[in-house]
Backbone as JSON Lines, residues from 0, in Angstrom:
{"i":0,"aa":"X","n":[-24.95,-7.63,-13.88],"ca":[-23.97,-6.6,-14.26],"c":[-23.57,-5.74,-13.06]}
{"i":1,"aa":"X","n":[-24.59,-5.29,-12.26],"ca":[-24.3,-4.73,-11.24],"c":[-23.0,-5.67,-10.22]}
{"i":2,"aa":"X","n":[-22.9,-6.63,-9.83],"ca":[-21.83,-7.13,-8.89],"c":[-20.73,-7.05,-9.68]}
{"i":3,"aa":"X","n":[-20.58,-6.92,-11.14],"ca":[-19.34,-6.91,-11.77],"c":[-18.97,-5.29,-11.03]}
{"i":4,"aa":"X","n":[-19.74,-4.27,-11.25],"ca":[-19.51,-2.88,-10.68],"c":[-19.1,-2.63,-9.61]}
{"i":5,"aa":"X","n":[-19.44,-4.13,-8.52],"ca":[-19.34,-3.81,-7.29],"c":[-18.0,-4.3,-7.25]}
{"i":6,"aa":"X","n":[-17.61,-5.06,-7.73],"ca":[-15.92,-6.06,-7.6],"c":[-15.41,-4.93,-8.17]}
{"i":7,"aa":"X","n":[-15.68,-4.1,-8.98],"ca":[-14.22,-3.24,-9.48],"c":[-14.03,-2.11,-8.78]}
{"i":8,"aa":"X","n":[-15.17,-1.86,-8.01],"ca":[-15.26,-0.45,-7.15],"c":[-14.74,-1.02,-5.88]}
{"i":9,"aa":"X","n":[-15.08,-2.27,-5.58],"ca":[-14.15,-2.39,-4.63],"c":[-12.27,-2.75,-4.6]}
{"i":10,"aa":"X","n":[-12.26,-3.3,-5.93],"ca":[-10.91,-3.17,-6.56],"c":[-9.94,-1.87,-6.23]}
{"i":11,"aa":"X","n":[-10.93,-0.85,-6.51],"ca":[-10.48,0.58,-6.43],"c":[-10.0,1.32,-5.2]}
{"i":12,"aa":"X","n":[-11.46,0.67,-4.64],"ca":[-10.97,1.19,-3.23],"c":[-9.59,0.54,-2.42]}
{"i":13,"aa":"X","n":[-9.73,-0.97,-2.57],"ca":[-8.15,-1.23,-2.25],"c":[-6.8,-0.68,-3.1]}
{"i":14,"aa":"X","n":[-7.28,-0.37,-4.53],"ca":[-5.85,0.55,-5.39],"c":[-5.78,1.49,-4.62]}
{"i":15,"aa":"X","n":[-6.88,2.76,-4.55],"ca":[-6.54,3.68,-3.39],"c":[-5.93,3.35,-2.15]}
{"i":16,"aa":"X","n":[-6.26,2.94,-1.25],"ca":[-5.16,2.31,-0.08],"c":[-3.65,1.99,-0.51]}
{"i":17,"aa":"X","n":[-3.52,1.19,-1.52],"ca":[-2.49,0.79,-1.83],"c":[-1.94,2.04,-2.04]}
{"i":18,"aa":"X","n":[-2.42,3.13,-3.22],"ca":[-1.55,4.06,-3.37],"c":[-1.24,5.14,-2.24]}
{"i":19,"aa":"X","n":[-2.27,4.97,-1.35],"ca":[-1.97,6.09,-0.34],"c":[-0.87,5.54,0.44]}
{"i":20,"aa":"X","n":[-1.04,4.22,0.6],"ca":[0.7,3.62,1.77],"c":[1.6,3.85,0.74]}
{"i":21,"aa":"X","n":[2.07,3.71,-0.4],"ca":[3.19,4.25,-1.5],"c":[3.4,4.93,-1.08]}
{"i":22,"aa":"X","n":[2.67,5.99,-1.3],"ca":[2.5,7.65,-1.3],"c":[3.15,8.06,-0.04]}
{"i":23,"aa":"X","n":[2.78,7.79,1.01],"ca":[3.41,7.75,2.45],"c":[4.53,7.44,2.96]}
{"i":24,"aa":"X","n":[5.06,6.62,2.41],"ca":[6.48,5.7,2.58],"c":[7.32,7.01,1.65]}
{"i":25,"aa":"X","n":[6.93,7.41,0.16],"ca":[7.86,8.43,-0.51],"c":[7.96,9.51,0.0]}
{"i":26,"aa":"X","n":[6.69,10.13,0.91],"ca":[6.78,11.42,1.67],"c":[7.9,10.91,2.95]}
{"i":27,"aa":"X","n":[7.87,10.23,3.28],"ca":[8.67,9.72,5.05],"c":[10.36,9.7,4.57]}
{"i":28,"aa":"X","n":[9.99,9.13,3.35],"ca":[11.88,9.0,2.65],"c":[12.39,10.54,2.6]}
{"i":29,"aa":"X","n":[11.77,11.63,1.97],"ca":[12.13,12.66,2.11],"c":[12.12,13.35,2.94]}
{"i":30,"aa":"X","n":[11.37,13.53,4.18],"ca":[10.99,14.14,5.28],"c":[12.44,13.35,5.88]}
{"i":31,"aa":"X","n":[12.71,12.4,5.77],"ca":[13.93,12.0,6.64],"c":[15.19,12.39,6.15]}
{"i":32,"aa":"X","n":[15.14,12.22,4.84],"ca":[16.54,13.56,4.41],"c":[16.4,14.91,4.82]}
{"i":33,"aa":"X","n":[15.08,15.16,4.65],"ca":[14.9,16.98,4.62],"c":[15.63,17.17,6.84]}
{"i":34,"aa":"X","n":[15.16,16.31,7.41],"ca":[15.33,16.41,8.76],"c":[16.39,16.11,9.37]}
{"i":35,"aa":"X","n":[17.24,14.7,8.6],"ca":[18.31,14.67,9.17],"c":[19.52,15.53,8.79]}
{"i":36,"aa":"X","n":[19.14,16.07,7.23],"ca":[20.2,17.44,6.75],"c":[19.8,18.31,7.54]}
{"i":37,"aa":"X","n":[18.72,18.92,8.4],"ca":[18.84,20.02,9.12],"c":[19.69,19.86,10.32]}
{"i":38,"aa":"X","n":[19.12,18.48,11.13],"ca":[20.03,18.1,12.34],"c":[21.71,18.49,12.08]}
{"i":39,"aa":"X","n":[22.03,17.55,10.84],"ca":[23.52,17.85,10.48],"c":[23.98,19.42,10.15]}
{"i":40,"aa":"X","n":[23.06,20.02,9.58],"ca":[23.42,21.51,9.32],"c":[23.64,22.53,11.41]}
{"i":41,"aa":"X","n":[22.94,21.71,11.66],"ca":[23.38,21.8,13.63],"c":[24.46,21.9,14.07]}
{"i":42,"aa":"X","n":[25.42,20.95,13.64],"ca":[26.34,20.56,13.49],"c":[27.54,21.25,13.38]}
{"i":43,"aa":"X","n":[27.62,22.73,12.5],"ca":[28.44,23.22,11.73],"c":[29.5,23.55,12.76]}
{"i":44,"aa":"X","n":[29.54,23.51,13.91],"ca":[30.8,23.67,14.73],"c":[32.05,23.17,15.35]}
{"i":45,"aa":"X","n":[30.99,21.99,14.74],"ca":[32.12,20.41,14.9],"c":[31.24,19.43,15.7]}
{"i":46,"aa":"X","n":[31.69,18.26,15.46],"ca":[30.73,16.93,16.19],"c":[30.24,16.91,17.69]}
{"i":47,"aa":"X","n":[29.06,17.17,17.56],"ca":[28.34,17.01,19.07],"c":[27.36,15.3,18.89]}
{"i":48,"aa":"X","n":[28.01,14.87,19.51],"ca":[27.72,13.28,19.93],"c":[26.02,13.64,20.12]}
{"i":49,"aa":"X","n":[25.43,14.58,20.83],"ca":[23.8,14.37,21.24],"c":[23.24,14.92,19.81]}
{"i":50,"aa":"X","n":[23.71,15.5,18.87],"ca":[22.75,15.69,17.57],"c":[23.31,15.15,16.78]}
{"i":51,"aa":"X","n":[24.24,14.3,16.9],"ca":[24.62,12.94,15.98],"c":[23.29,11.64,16.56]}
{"i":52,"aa":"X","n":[23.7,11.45,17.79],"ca":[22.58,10.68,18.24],"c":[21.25,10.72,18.01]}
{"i":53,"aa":"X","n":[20.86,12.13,18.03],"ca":[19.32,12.57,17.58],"c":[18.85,12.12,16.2]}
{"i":54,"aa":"X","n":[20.01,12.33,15.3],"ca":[19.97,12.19,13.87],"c":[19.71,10.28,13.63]}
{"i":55,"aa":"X","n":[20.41,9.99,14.27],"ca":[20.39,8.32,14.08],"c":[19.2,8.08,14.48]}
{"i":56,"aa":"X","n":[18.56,8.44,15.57],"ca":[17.39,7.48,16.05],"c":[16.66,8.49,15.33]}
{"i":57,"aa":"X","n":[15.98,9.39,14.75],"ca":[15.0,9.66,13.82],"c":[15.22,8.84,12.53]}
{"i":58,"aa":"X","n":[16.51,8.89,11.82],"ca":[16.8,8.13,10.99],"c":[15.96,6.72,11.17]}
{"i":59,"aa":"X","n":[16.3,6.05,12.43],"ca":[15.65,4.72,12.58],"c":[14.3,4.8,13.16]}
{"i":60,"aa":"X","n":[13.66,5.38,13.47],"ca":[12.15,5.73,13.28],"c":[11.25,5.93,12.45]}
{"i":61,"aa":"X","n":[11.9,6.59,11.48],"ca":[11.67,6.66,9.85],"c":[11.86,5.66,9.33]}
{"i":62,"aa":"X","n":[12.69,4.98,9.49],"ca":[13.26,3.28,8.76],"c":[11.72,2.47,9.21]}
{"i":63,"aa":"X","n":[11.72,2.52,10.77],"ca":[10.5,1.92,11.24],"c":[9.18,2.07,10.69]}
{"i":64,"aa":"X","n":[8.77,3.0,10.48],"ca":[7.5,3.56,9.84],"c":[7.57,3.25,8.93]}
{"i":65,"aa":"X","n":[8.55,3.54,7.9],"ca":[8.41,3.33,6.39],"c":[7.9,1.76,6.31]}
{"i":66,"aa":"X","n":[8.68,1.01,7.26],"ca":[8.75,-0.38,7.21],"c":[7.14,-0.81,7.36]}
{"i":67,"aa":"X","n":[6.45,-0.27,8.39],"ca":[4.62,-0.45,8.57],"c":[4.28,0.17,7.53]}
{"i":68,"aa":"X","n":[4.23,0.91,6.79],"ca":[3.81,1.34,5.7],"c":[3.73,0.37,4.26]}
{"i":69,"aa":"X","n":[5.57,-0.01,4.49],"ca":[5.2,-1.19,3.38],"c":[4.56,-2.17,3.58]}
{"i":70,"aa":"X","n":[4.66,-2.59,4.85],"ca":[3.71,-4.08,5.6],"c":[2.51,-4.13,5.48]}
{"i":71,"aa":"X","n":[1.9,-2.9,5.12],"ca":[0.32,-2.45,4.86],"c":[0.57,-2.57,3.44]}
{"i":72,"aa":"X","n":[1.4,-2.13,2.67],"ca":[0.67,-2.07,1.08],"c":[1.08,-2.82,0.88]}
{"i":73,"aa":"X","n":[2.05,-4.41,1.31],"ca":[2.39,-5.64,0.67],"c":[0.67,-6.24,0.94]}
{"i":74,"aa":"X","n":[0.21,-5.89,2.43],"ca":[-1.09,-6.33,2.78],"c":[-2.46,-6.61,2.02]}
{"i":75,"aa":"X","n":[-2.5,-4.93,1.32],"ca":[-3.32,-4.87,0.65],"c":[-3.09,-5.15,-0.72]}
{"i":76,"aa":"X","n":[-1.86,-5.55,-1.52],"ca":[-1.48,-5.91,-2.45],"c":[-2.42,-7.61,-2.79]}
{"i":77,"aa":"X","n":[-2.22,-8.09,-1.4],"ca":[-2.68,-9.43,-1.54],"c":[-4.23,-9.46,-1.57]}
{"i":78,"aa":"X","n":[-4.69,-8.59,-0.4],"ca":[-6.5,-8.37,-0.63],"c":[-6.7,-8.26,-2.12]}
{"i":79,"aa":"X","n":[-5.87,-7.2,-3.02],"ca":[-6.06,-7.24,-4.14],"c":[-6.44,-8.51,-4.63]}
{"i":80,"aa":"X","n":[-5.67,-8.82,-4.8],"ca":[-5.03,-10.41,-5.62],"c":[-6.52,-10.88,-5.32]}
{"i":81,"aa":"X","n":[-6.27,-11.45,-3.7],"ca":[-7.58,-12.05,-3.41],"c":[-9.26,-11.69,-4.31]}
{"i":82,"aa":"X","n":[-9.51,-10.54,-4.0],"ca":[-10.58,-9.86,-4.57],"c":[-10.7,-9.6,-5.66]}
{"i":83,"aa":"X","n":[-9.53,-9.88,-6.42],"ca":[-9.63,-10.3,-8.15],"c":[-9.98,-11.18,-8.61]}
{"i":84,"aa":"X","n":[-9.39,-12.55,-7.75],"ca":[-10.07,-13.99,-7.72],"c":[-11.44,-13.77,-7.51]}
{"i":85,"aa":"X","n":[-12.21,-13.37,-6.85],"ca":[-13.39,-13.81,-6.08],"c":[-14.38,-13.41,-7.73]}
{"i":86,"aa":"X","n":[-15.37,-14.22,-7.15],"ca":[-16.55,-14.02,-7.9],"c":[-17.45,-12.7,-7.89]}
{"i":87,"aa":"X","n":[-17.62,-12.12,-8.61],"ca":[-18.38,-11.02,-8.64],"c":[-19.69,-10.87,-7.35]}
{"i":88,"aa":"X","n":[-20.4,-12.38,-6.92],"ca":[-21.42,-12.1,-6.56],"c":[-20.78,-12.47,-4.78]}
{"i":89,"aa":"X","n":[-19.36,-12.52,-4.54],"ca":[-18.64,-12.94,-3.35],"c":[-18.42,-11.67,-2.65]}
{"i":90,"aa":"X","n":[-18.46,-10.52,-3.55],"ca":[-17.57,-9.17,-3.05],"c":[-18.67,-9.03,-1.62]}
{"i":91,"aa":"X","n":[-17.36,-8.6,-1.06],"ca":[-18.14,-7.71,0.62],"c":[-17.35,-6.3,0.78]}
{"i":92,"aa":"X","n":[-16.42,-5.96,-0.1],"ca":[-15.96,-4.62,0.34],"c":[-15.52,-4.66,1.64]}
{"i":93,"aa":"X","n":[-14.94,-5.69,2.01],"ca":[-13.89,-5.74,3.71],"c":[-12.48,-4.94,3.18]}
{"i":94,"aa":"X","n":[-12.71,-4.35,4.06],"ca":[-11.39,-3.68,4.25],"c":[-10.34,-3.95,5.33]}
{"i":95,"aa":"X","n":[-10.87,-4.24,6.6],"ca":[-9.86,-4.28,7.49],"c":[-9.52,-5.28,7.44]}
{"i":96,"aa":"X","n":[-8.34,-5.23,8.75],"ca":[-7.27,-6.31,8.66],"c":[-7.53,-7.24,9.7]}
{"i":97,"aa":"X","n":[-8.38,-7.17,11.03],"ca":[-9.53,-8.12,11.09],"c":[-8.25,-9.31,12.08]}
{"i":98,"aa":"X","n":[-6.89,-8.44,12.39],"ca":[-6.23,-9.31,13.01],"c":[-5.71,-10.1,12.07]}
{"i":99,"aa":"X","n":[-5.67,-10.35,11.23],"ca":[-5.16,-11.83,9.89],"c":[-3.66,-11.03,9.92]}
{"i":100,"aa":"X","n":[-3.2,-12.88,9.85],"ca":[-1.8,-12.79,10.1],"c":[-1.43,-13.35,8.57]}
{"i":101,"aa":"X","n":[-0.54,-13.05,7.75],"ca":[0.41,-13.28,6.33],"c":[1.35,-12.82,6.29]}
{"i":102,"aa":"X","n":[2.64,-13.7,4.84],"ca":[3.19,-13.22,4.87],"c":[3.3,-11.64,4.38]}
{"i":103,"aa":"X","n":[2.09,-11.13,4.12],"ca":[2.18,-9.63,4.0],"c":[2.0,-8.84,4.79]}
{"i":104,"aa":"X","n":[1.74,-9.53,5.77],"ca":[1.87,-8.52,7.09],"c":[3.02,-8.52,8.7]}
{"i":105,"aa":"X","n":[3.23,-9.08,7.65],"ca":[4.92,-8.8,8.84],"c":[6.2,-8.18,8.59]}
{"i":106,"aa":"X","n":[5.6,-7.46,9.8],"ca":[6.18,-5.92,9.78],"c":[7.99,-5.9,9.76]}
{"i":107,"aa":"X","n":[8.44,-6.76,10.22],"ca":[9.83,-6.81,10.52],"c":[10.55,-7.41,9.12]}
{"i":108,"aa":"X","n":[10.03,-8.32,8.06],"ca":[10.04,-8.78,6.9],"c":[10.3,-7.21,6.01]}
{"i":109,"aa":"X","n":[9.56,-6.43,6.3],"ca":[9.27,-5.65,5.21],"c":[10.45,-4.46,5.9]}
{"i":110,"aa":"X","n":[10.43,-3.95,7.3],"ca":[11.64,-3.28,7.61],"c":[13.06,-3.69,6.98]}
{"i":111,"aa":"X","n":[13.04,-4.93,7.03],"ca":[14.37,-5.5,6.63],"c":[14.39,-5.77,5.02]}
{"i":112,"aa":"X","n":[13.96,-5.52,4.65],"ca":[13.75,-5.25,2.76],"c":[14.53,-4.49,2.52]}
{"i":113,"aa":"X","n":[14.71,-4.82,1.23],"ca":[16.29,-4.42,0.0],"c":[16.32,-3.22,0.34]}
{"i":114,"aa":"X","n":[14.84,-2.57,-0.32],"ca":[15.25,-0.78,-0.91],"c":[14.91,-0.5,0.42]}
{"i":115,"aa":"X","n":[14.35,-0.82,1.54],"ca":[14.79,-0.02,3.1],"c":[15.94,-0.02,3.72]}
{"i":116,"aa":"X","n":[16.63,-1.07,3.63],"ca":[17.76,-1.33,4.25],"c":[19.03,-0.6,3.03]}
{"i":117,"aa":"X","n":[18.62,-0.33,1.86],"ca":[19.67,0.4,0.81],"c":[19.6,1.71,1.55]}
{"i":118,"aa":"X","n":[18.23,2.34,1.47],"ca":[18.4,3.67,1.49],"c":[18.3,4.32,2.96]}
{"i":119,"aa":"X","n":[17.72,3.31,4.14],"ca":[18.59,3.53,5.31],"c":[20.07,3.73,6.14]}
{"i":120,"aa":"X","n":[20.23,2.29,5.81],"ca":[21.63,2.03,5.93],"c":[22.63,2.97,4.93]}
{"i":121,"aa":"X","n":[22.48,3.64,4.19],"ca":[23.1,4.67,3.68],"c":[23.05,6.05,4.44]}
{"i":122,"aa":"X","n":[21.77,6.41,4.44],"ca":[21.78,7.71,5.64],"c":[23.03,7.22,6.99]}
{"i":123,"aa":"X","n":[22.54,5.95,7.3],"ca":[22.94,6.16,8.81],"c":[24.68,5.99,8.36]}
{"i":124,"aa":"X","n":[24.92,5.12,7.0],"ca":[26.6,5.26,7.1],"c":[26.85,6.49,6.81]}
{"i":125,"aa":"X","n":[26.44,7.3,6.08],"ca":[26.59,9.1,6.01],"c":[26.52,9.53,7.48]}
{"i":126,"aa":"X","n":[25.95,8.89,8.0],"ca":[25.89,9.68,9.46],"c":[27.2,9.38,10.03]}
{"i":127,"aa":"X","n":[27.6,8.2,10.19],"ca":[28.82,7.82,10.76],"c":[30.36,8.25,10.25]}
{"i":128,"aa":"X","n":[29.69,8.28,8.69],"ca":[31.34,9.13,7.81],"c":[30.89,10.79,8.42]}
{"i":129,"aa":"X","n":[29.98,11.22,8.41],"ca":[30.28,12.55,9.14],"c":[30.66,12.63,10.7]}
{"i":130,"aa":"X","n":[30.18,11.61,11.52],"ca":[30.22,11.87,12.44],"c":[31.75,11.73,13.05]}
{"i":131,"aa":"X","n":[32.54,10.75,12.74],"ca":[34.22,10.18,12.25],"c":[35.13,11.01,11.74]}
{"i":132,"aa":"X","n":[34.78,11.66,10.47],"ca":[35.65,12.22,9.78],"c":[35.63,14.05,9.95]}
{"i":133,"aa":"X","n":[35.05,14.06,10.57],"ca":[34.33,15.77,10.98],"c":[35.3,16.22,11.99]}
């Protein structure tokens, strides 16, 4: 009975991970509105090309990060999986990533994903309709 305890506590501990990269990626989405509306509130005098520029590459730094963030919780999505399969008396409670290469860990896969590339590529075309039409 005890290794059944140990597979679900270690279950847990990878749900925790998982939810903390979520959790991280939704704080970074807002921190990048909250930052690039201040940059733009900079702005109010008319278009300066260097805090238009500033605004874009935080924008895409944030895109970047968010993107390792998801590359980690597609990661541990799969440890899941894995460690659901395993036999109760298999558990080791590994956590790291130990170098292992999947498709859940590639980072440029997951930058280039739907809802990153929706809700990026929207900031940065807001950036460009302000920066144009201003």
């Amino acid at each position: 009975m005890q290794s059944i305890e140990a597979k679900l506590k270690h279950l847990e501990f990878i749900q925790n991970t998982i939810t903390r990269m979520a959790n991280n990626s939704f704080l970074l989405k807002g921190w990048c509105i909250t930052v690039v509306g201040a940059i733009i509130g900079l702005n109010k005098d008319g278009v300066d090309w260097k805090v238009t520029t500033l605004a874009i590459f935080l924008t895409l730094m944030f895109w970047i990060l968010d993107g390792y963030f998801l590359s980690q919780e597609r990661y541990f999505r799969g440890r899941y999986d894995e460690v659901r399969q395993k036999k109760p008396e298999e558990i080791d409670f590994r956590m790291q990533l130990d170098g292992e290469k999947s498709s859940y860990m590639d980072w440029f896969v997951s930058i280039a994903s739907v809802t990153l590339r929706i809700y990026y590529l929207t900031i940065l075309i807001a950036l460009f309709f302000f920066t144009f039409l201003m």
